[in-house]
N, CA, C and O atoms as CSV, one atom per row, in Angstrom:
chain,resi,resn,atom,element,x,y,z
A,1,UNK,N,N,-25.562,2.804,-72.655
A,1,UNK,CA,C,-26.422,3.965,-72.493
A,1,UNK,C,C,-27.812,3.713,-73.043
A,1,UNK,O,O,-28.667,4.329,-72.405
A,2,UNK,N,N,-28.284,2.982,-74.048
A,2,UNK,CA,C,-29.196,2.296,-74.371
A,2,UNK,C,C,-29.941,1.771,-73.806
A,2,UNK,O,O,-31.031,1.606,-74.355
A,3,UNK,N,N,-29.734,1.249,-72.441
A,3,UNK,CA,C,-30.451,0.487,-71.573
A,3,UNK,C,C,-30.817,1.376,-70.228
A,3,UNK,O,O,-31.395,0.886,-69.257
A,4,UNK,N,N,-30.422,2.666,-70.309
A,4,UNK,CA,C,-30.542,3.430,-69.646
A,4,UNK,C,C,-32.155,3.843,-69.354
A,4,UNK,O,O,-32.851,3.652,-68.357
A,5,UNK,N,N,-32.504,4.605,-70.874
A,5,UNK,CA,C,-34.374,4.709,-70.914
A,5,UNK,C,C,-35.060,3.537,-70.393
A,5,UNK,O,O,-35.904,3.592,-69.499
A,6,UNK,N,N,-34.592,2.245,-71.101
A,6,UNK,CA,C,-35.560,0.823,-71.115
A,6,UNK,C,C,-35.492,0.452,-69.353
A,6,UNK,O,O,-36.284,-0.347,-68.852
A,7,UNK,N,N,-34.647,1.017,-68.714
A,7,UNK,CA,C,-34.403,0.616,-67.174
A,7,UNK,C,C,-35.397,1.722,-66.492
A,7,UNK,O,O,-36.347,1.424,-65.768
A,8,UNK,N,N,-35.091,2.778,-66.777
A,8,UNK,CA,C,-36.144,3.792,-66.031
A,8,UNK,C,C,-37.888,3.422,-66.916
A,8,UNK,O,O,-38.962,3.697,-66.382
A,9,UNK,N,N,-37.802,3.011,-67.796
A,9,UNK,CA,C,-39.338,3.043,-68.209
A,9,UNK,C,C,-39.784,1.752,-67.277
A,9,UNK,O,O,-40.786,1.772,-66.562
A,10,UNK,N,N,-38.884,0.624,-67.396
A,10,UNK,CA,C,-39.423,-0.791,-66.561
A,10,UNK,C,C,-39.402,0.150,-64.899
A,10,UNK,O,O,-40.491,-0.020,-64.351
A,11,UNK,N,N,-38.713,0.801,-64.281
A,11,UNK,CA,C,-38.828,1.534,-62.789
A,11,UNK,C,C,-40.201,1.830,-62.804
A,11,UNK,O,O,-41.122,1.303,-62.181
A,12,UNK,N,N,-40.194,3.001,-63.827
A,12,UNK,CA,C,-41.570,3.800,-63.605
A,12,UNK,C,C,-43.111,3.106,-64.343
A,12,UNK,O,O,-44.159,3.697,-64.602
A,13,UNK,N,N,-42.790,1.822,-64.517
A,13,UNK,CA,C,-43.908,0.887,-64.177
A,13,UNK,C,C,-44.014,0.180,-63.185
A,13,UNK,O,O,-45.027,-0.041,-62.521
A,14,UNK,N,N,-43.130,-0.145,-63.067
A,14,UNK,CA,C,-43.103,-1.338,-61.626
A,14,UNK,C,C,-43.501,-0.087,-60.443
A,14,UNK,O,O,-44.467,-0.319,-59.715
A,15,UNK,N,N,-43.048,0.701,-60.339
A,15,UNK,CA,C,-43.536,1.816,-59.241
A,15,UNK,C,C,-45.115,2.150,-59.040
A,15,UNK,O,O,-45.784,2.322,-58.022
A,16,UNK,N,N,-45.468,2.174,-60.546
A,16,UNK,CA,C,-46.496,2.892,-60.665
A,16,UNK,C,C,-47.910,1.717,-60.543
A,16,UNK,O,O,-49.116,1.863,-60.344
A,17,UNK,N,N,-46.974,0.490,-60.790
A,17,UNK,CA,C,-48.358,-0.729,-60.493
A,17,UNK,C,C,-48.423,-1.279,-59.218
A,17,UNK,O,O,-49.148,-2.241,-58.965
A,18,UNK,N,N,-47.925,-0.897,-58.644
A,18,UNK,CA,C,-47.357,-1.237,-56.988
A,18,UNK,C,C,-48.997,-0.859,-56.250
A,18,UNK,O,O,-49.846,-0.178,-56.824
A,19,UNK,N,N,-49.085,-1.190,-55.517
A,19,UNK,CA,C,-50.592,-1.143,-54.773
A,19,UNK,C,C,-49.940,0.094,-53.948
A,19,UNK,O,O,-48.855,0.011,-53.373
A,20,UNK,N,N,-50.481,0.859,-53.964
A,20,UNK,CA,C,-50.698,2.304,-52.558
A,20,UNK,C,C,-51.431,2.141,-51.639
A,20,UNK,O,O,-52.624,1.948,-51.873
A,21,UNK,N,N,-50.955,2.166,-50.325
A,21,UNK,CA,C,-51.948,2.103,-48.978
A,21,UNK,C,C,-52.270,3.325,-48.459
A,21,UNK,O,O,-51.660,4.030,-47.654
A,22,UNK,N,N,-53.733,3.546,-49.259
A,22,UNK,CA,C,-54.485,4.631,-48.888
A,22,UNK,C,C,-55.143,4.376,-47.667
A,22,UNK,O,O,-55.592,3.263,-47.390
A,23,UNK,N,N,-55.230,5.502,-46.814
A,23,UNK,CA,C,-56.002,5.211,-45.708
A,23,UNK,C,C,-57.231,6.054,-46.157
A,23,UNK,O,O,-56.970,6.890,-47.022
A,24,UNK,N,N,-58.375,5.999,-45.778
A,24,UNK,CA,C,-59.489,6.499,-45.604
A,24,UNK,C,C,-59.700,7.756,-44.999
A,24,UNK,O,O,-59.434,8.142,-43.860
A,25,UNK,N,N,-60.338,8.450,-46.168
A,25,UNK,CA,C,-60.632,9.873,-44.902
A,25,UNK,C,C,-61.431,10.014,-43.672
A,25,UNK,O,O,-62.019,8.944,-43.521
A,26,UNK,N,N,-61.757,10.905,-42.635
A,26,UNK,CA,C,-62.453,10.249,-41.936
A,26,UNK,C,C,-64.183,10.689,-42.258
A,26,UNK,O,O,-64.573,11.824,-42.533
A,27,UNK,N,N,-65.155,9.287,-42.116
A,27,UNK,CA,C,-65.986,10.158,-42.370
A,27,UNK,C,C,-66.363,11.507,-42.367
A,27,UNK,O,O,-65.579,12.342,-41.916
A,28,UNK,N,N,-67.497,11.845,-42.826
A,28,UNK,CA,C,-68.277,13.372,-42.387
A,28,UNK,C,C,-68.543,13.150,-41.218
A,28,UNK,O,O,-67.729,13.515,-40.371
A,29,UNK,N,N,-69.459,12.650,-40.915
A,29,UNK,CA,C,-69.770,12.411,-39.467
A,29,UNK,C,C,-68.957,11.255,-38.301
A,29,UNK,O,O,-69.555,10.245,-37.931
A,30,UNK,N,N,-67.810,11.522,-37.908
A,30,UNK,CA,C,-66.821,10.804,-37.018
A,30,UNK,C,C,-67.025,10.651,-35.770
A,30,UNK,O,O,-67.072,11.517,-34.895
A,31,UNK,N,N,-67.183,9.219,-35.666
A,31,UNK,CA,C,-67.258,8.439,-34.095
A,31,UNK,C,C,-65.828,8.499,-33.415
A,31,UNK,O,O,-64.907,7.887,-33.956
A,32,UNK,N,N,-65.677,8.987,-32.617
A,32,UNK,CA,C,-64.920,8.548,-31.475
A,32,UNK,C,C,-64.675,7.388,-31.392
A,32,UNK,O,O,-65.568,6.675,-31.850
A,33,UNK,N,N,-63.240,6.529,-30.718
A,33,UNK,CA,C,-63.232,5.674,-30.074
A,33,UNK,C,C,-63.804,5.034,-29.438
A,33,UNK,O,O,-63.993,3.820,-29.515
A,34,UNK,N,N,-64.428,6.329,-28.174
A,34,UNK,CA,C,-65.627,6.134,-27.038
A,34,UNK,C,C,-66.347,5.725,-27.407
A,34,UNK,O,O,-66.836,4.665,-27.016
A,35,UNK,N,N,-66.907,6.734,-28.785
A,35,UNK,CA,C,-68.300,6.653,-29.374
A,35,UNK,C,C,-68.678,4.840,-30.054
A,35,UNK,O,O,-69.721,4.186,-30.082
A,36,UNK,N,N,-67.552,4.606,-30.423
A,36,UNK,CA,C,-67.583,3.423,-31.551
A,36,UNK,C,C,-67.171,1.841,-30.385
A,36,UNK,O,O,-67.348,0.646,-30.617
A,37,UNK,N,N,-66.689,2.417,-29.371
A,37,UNK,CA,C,-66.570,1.175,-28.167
A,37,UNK,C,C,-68.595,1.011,-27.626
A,37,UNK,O,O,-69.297,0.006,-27.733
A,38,UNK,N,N,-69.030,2.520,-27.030
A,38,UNK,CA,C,-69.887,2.301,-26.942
A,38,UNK,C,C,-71.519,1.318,-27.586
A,38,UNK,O,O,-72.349,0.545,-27.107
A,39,UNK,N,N,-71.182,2.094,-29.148
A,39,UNK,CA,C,-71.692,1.492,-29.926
A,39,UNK,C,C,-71.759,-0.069,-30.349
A,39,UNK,O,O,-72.762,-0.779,-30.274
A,40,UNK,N,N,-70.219,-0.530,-30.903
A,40,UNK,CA,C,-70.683,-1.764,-30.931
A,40,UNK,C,C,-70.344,-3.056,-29.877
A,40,UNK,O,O,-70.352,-4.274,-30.056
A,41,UNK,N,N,-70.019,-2.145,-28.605
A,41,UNK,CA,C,-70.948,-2.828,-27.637
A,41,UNK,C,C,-72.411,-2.909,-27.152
A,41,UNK,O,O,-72.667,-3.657,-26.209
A,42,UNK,N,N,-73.472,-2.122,-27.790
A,42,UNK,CA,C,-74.857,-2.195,-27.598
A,42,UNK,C,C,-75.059,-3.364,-28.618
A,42,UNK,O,O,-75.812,-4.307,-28.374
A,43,UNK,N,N,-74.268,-3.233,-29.894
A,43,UNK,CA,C,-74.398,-3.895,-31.246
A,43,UNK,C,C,-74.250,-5.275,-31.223
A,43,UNK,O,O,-74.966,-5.998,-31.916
A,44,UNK,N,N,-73.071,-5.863,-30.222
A,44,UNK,CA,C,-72.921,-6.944,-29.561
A,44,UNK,C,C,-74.451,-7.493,-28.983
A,44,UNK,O,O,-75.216,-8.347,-29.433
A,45,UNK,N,N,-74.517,-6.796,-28.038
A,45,UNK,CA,C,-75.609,-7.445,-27.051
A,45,UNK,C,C,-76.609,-7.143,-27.756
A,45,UNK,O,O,-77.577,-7.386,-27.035
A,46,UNK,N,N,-77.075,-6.644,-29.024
A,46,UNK,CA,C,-78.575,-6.336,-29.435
A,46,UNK,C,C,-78.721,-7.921,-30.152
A,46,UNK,O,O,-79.847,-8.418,-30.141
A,47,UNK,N,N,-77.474,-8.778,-30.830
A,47,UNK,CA,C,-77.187,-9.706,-31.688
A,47,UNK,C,C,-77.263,-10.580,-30.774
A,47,UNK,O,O,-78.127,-11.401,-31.083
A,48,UNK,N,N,-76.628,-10.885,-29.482
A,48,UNK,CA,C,-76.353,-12.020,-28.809
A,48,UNK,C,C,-78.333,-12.250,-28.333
A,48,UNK,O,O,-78.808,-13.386,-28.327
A,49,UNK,N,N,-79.100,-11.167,-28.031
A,49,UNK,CA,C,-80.655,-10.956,-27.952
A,49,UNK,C,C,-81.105,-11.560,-28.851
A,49,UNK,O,O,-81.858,-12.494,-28.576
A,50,UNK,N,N,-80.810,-11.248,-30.268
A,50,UNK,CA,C,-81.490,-11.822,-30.957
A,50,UNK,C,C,-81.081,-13.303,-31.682
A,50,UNK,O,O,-81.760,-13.986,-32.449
A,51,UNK,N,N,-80.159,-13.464,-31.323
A,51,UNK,CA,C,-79.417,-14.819,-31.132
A,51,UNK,C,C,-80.255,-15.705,-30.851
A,51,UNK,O,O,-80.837,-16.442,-31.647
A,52,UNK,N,N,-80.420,-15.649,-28.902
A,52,UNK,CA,C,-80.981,-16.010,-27.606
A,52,UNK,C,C,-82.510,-16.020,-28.557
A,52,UNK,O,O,-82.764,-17.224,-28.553
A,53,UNK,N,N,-83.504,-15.422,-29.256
A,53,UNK,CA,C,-84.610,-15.675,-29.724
A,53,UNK,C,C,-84.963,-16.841,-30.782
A,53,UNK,O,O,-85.910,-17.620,-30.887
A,54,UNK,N,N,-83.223,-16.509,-31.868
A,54,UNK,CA,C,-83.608,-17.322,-32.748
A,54,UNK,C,C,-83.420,-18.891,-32.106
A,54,UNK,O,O,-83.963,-19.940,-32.452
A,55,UNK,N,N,-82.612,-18.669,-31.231
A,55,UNK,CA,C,-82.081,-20.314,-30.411
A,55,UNK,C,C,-83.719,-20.787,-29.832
A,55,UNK,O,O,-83.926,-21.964,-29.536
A,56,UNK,N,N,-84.532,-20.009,-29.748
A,56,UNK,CA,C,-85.868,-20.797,-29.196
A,56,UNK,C,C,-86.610,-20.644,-29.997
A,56,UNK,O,O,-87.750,-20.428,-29.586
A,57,UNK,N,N,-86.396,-20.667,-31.636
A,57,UNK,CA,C,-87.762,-20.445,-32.491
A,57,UNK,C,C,-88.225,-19.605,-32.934
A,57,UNK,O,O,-89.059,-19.733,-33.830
A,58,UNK,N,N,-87.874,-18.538,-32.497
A,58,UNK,CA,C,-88.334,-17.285,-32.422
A,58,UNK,C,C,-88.267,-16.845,-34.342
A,58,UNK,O,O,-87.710,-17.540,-35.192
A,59,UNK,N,N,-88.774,-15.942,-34.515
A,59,UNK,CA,C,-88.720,-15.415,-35.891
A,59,UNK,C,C,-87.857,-13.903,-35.716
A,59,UNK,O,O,-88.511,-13.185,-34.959
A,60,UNK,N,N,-87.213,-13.552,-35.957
A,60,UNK,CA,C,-86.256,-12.653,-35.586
A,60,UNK,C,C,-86.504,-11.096,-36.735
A,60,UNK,O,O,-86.810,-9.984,-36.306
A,61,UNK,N,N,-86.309,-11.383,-37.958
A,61,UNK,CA,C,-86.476,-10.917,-38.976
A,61,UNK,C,C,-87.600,-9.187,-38.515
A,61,UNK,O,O,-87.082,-8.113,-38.207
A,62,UNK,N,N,-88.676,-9.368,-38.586
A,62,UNK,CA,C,-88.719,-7.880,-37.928
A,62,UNK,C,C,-88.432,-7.145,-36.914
A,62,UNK,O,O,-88.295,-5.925,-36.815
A,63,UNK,N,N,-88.306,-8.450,-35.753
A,63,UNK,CA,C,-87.793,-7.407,-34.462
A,63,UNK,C,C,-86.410,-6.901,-34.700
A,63,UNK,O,O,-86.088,-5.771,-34.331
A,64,UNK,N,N,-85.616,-7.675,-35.282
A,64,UNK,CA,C,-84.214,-7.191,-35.622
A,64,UNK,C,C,-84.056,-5.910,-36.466
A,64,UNK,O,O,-83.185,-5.061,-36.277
A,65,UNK,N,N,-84.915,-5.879,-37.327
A,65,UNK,CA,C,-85.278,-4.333,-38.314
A,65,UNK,C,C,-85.540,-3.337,-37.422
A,65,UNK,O,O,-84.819,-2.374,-37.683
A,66,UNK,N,N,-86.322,-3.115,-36.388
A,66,UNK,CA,C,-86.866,-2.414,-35.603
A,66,UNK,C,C,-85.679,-2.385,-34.475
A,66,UNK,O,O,-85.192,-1.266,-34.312
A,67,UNK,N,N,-85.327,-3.068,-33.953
A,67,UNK,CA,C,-84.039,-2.894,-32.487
A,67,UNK,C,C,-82.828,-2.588,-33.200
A,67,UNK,O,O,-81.999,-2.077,-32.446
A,68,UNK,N,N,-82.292,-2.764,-34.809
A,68,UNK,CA,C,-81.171,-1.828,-34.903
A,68,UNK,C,C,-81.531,-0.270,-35.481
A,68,UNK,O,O,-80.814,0.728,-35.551
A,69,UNK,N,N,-82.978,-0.495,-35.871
A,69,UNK,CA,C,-83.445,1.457,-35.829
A,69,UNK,C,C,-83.343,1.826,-34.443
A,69,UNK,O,O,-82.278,2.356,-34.124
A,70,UNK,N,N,-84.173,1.673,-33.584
A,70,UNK,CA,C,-83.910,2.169,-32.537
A,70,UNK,C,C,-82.500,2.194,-31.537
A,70,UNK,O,O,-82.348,2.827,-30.493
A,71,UNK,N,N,-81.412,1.166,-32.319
A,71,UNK,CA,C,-80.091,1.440,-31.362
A,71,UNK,C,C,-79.578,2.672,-31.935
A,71,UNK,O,O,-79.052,3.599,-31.320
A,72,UNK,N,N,-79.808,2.569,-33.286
A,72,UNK,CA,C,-79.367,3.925,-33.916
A,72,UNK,C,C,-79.672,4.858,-33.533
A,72,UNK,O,O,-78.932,5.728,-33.074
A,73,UNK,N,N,-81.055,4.893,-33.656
A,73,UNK,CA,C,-81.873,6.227,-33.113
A,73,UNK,C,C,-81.358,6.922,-31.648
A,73,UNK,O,O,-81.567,8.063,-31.236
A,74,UNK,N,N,-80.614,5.816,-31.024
A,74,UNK,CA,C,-80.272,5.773,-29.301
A,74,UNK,C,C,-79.448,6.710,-29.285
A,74,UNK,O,O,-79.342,7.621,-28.464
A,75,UNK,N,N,-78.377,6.326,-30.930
A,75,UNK,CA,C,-77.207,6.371,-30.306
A,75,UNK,C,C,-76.710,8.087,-31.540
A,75,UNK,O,O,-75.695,8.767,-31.687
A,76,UNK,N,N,-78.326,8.093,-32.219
A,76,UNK,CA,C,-78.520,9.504,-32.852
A,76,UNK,C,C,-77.341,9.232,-34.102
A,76,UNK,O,O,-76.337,9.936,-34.204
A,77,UNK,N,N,-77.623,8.206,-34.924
A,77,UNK,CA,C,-76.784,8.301,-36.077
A,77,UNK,C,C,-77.737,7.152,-36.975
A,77,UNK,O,O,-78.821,6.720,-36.583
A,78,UNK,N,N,-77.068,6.776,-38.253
A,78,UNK,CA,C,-77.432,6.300,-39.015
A,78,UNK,C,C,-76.577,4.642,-39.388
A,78,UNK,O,O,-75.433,4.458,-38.974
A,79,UNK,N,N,-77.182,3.762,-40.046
A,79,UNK,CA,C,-76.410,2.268,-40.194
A,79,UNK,C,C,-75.427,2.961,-40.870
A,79,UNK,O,O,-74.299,2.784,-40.410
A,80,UNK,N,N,-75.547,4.010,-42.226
A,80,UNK,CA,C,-74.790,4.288,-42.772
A,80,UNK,C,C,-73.546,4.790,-42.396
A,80,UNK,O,O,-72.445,4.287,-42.622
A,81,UNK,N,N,-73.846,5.969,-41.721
A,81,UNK,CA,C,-72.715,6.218,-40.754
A,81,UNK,C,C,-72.130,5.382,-39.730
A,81,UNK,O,O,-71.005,5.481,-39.240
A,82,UNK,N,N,-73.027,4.559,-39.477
A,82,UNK,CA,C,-71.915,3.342,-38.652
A,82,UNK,C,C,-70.993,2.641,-40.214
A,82,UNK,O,O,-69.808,2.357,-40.385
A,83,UNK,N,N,-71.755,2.594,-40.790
A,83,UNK,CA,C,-70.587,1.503,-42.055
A,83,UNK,C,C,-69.792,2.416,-42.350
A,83,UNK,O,O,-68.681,1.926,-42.550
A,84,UNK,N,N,-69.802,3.463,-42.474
A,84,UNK,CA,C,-68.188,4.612,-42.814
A,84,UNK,C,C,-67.338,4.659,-41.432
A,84,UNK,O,O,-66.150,4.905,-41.225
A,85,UNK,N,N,-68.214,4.387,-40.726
A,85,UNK,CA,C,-66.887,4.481,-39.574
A,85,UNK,C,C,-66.120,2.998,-39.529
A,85,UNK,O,O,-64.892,2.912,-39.502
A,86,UNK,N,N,-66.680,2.271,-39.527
A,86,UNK,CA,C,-65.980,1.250,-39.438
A,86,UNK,C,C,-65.270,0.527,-40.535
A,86,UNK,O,O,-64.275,-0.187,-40.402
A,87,UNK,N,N,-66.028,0.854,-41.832
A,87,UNK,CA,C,-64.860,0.761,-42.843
A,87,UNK,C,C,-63.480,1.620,-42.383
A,87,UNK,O,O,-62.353,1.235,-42.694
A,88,UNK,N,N,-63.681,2.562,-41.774
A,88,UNK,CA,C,-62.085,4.291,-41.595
A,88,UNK,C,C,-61.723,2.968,-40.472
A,88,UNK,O,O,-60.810,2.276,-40.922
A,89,UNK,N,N,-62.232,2.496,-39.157
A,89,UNK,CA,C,-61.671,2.124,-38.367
A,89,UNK,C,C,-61.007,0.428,-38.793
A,89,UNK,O,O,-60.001,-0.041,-38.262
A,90,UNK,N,N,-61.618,-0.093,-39.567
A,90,UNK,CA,C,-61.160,-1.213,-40.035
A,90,UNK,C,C,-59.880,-1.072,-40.585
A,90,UNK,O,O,-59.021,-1.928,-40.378
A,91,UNK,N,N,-59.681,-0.146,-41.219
A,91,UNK,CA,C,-58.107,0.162,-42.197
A,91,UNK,C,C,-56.931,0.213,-41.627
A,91,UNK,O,O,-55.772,0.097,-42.027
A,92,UNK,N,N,-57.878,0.574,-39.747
A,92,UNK,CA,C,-57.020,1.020,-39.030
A,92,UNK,C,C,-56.336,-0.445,-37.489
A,92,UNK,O,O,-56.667,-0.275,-36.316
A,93,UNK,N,N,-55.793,-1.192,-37.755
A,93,UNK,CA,C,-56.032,-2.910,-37.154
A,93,UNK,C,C,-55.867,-2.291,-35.863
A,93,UNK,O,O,-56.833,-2.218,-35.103
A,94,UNK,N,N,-54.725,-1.835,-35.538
A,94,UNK,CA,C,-53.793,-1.454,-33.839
A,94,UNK,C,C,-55.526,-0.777,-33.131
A,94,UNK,O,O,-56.086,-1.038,-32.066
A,95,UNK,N,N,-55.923,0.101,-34.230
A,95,UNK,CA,C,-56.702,1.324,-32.948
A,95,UNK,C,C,-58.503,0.071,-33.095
A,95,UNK,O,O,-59.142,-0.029,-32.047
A,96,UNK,N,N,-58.945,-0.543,-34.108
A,96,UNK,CA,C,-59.816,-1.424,-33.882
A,96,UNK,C,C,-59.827,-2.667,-33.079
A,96,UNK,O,O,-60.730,-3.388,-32.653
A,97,UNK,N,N,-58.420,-2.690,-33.004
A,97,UNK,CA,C,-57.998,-4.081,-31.903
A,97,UNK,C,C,-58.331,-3.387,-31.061
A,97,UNK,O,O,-59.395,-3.911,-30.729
A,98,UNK,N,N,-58.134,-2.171,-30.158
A,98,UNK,CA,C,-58.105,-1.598,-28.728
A,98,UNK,C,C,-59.519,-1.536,-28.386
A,98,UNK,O,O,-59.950,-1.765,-27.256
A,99,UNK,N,N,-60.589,-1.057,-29.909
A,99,UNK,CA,C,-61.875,-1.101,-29.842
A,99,UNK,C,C,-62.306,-2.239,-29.059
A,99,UNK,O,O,-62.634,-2.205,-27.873
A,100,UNK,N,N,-62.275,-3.376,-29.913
A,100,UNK,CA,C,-63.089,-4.182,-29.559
A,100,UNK,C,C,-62.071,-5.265,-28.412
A,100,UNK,O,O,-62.560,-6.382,-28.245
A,101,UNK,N,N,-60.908,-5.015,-27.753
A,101,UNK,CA,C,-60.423,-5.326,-27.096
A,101,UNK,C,C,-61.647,-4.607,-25.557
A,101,UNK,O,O,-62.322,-5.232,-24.740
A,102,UNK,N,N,-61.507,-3.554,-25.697
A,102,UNK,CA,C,-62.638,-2.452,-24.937
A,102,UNK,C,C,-64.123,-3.223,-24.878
A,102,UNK,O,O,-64.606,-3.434,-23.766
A,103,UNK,N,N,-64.617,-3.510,-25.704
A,103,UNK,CA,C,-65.869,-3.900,-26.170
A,103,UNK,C,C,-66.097,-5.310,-26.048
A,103,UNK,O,O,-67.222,-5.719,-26.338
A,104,UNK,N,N,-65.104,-6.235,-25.617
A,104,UNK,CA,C,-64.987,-7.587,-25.083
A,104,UNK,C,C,-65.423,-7.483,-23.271
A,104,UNK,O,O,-66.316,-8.095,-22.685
A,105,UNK,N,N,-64.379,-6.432,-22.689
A,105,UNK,CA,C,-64.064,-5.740,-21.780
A,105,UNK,C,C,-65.822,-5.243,-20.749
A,105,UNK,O,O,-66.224,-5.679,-19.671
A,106,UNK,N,N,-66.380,-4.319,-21.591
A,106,UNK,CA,C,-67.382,-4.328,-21.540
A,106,UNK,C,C,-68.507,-5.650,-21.349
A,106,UNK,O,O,-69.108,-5.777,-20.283
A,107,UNK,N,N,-68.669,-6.388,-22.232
A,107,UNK,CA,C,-69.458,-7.331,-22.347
A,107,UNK,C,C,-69.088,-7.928,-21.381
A,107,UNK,O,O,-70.037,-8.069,-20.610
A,108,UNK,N,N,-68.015,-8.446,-20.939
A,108,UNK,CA,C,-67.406,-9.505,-19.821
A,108,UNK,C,C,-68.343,-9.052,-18.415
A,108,UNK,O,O,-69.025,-9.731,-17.647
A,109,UNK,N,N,-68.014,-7.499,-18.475
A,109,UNK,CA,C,-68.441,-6.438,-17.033
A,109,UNK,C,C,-70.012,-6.696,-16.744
A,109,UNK,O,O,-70.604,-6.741,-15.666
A,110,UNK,N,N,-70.493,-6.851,-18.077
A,110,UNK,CA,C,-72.160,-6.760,-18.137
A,110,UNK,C,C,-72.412,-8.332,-17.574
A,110,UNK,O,O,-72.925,-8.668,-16.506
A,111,UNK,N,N,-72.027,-8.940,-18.353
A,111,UNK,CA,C,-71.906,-10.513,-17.883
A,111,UNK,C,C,-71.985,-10.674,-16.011
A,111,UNK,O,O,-72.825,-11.068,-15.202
A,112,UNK,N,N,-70.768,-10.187,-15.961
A,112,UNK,CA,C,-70.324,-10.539,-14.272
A,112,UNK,C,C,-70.952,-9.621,-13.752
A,112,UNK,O,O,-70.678,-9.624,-12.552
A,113,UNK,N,N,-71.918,-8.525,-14.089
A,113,UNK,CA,C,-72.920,-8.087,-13.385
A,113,UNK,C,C,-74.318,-8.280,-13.227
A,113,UNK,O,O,-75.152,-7.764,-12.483
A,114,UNK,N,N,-74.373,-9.237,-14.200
A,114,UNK,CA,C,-75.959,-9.782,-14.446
A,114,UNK,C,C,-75.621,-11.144,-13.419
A,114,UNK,O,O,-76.496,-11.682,-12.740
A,115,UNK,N,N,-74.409,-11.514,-13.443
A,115,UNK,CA,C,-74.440,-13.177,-12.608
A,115,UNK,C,C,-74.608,-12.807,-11.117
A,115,UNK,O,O,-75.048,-13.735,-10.438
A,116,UNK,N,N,-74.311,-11.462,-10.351
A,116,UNK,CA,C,-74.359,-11.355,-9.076
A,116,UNK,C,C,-76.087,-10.891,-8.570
A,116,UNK,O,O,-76.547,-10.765,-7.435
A,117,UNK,N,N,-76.745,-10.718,-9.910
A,117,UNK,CA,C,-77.851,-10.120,-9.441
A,117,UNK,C,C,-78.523,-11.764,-9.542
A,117,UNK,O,O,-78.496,-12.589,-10.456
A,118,UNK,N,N,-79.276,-11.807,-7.805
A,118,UNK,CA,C,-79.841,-13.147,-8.103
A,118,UNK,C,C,-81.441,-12.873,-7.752
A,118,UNK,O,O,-81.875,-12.273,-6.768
A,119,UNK,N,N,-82.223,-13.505,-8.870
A,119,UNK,CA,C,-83.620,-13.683,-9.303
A,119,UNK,C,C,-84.820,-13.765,-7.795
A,119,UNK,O,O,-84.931,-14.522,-6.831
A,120,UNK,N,N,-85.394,-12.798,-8.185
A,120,UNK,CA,C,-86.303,-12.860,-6.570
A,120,UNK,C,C,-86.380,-14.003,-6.329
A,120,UNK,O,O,-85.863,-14.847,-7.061
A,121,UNK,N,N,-87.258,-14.395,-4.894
A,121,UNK,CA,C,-87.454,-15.313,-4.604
A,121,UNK,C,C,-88.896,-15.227,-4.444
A,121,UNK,O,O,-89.240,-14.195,-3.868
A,122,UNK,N,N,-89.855,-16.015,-4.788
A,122,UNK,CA,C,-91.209,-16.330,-4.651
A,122,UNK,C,C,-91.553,-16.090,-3.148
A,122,UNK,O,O,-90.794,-16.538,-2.288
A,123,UNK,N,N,-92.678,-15.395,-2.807
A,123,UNK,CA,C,-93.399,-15.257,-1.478
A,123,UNK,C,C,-94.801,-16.147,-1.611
A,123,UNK,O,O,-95.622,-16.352,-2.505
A,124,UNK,N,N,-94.613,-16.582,-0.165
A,124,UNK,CA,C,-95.740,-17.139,-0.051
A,124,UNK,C,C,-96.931,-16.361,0.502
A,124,UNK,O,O,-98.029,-16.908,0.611
């Protein structure tokens, strides 16, 4: 009977040091699925842009300050509020896989629609 306390006190530590999987509340201001496919698919292609600049020399550093204000501004939210959503959606693997499963999806579409459009042709 002695070992009775010393067994429940070792329980109700081992319980109590155990990691808890808190999920995240959702932000104040909450993106959609839609909203957050949309998004960092612009977010994609604003990077692969400025990619494509730095690959030729380019100095990137302010235009990049300025084109993710204005995607924001586009898309009527804040970096901040993009980083709370995607911290809530990160926690979340199944529904961020579908995101950017979506957002691959997208990019591919943009791709195979930019390859059918073919470049004027010079007049003489």
């Amino acid at each position: 009977m002695r070992l009775l306390p010393f067994i429940l006190v070792l329980l109700l530590l081992f319980t109590a040091c155990q990691k808890t999987e808190k999920t995240k509340a959702k932000p104040a201001v909450f993106l959609t699925e839609t909203q957050m496919i949309k998004l960092v698919t612009d977010i994609q292609l604003l990077e692969a842009a400025l990619n494509q600049r730095r690959n030729i020399g380019q100095n990137i550093n302010e235009v990049k300050i300025l084109w993710f204000n204005q995607l924001f501004e586009k898309h009527q939210l804040t970096d901040v509020i993009f980083d709370e959503n995607l911290a809530y959606y990160n926690e979340q693997p199944a529904v961020m896989e579908r995101i950017l499963e979506e957002v691959l999806a997208n990019i591919m579409q943009e791709q195979a629609q930019l390859k059918t459009v073919e470049p004027d042709t010079p007049t003489n």
